[in-house]
C-alpha positions as CSV (number, residue, x, y, z in Angstrom):
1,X,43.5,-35.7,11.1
2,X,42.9,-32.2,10.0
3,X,39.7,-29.8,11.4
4,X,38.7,-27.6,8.8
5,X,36.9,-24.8,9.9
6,X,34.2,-23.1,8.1
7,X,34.2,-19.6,8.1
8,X,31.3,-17.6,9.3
9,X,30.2,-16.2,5.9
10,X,29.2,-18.9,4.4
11,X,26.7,-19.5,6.4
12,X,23.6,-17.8,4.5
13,X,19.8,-17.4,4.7
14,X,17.4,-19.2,2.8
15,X,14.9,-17.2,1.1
16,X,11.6,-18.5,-0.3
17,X,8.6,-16.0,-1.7
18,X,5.6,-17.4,-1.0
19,X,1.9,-16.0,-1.4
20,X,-1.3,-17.6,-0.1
21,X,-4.7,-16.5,0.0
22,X,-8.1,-17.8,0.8
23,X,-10.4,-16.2,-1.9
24,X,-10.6,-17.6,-5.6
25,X,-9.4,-15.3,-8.5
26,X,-13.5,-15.7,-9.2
27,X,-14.4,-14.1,-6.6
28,X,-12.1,-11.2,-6.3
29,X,-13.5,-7.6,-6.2
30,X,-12.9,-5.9,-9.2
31,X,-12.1,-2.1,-9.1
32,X,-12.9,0.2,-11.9
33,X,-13.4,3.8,-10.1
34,X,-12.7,5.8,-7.4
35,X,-15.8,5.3,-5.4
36,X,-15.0,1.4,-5.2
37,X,-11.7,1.7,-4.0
38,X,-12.6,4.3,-1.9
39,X,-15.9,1.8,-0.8
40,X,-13.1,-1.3,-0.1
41,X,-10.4,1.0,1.3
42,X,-13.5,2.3,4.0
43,X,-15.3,-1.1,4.2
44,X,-11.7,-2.5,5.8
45,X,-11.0,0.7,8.3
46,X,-10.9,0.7,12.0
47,X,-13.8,3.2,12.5
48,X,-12.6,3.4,15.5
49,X,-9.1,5.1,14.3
50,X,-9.9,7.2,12.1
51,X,-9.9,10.6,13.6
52,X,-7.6,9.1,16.0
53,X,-4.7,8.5,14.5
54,X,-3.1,8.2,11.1
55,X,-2.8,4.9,9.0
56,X,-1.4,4.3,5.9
57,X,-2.8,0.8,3.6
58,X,-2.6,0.2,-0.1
59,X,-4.6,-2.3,-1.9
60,X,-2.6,-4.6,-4.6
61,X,-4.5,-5.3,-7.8
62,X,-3.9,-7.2,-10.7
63,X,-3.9,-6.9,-14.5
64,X,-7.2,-7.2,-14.4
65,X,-7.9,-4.3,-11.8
66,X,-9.2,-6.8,-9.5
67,X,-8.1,-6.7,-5.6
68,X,-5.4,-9.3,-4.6
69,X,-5.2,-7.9,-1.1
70,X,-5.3,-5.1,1.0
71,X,-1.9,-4.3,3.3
72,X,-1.4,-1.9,6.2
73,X,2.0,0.2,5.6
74,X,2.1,2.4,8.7
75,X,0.4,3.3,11.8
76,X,1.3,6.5,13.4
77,X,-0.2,9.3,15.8
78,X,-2.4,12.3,15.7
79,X,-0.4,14.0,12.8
80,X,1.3,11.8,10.8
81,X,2.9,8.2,9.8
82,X,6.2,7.1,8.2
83,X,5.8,5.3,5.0
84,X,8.8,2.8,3.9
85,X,8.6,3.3,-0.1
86,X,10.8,-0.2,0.1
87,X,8.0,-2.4,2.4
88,X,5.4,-1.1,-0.1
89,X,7.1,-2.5,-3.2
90,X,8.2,-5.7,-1.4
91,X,4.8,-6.7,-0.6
92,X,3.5,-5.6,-4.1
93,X,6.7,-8.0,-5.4
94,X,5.8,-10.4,-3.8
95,X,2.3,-11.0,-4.5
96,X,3.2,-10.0,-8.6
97,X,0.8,-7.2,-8.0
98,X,0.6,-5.1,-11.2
99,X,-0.9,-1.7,-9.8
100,X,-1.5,-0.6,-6.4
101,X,-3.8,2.1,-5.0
102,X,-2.2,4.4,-1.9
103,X,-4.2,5.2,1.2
104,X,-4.7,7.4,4.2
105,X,-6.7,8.5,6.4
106,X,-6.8,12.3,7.6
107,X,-7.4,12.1,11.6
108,X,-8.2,15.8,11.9
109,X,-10.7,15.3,9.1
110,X,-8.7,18.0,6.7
111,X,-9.1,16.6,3.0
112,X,-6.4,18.3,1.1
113,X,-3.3,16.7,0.8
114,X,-0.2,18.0,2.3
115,X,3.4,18.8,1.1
116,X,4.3,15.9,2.5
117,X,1.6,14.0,1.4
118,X,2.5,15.2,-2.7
119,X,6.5,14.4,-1.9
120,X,5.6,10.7,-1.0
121,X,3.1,10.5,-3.7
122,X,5.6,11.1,-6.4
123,X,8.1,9.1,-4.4
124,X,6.0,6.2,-5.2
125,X,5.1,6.7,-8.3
126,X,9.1,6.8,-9.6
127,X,9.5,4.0,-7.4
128,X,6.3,1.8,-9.2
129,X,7.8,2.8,-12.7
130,X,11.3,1.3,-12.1
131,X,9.2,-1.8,-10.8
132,X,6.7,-1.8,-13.6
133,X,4.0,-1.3,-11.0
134,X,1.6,1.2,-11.3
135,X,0.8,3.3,-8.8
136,X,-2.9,4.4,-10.2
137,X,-4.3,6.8,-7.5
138,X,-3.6,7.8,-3.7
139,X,-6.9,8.5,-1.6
140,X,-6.9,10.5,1.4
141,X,-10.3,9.8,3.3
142,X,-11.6,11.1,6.6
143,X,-14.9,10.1,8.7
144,X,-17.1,12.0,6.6
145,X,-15.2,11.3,2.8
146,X,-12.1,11.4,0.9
147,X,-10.0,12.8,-2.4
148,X,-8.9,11.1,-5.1
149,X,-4.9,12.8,-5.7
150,X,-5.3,11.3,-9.3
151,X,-9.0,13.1,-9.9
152,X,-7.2,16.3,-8.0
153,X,-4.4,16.1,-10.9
154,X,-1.5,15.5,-8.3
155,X,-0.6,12.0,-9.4
C-alpha cells in the first residue's frame, strides 16, 4: 500500500465576499452636498472623542450618491492616526461602492488640513482612480465645524 502525502501548499483558504445590511436601498440617505455628509459624518461621531483623539471613517456611496455605509479606518491619539489606503479600498470593494467621502476629525480643533493630511488625500485619490472609485471629498471636522478639502481646492 502506498501513503501519499500531501504537501502543505495545497492546502488553501476559502475566500467568500459577502455584504449584508439591514436598511432597504429605499431608505438609504442620499447625499448631494457638503453640509449632508458633513451632517451624517457628525450625526455618527463619538462626541465624546473628538477633541480627544483622532479618528479616521469614510462613508461608501453608490451611483446614486446615496450612503451604503459608514466604516471606521483608524483610531489613533492626540495627534494623529495611520490610515491603510489598502483596508479603505477593500471595504469599498467589497460593498461595490462607487464613491467614497474621507473623514477626520481634528482633536485640537485646528481646521486646516496638514501636509500630511494633503499627502494621504492625493494617495487616495490615485488609489480610487485605478479602482474606478471615486474619491469625491475629504472633510476634516472638529467640535465646533469642519472643511471641505474638495470646496478648499485640495482634492
Amino acid at each position: 500500500m502506498e501513503m501519499r502525502i500531501t504537501p502543505p501548499f495545497t492546502a488553501v483558504a476559502e475566500i467568500e465576499l459577502v455584504y449584508r445590511t439591514k436598511v432597504k436601498p429605499s431608505l438609504r440617505l442620499s447625499v448631494c452636498s457638503t453640509k449632508q455628509a458633513y451632517d451624517v459624518f457628525r450625526n455618527h461621531w463619538d462626541m465624546d472623542k473628538i477633541e480627544l483623539q483622532e479618528q479616521f471613517k469614510i462613508m461608501l456611496l453608490n451611483a446614486s450618491n446615496k450612503v451604503v455605509g459608514l466604516y471606521e479606518c483608524s483610531c489613533g491619539g492626540t495627534m494623529g492616526t495611520v490610515v491603510d489606503v489598502r483596508l479603505v479600498f477593500c471595504c469599498a470593494l467589497k460593498i461595490n461602492a462607487k464613491r467614497v467621502i474621507l473623514c477626520h476629525n481634528h482633536p485640537s480643533g485646528n481646521l486646516a488640513a496638514s501636509q500630511a493630511d494633503r499627502q494621504l488625500t492625493t494617495r487616495m485619490v490615485a488609489a480610487g482612480k485605478i479602482l474606478d472609485i471615486g474619491v469625491i471629498d475629504h472633510l476634516i471636522i472638529t467640535s465646533e465645524g469642519f472643511i471641505s478639502l474638495a470646496e478648499e481646492g485640495l482634492l
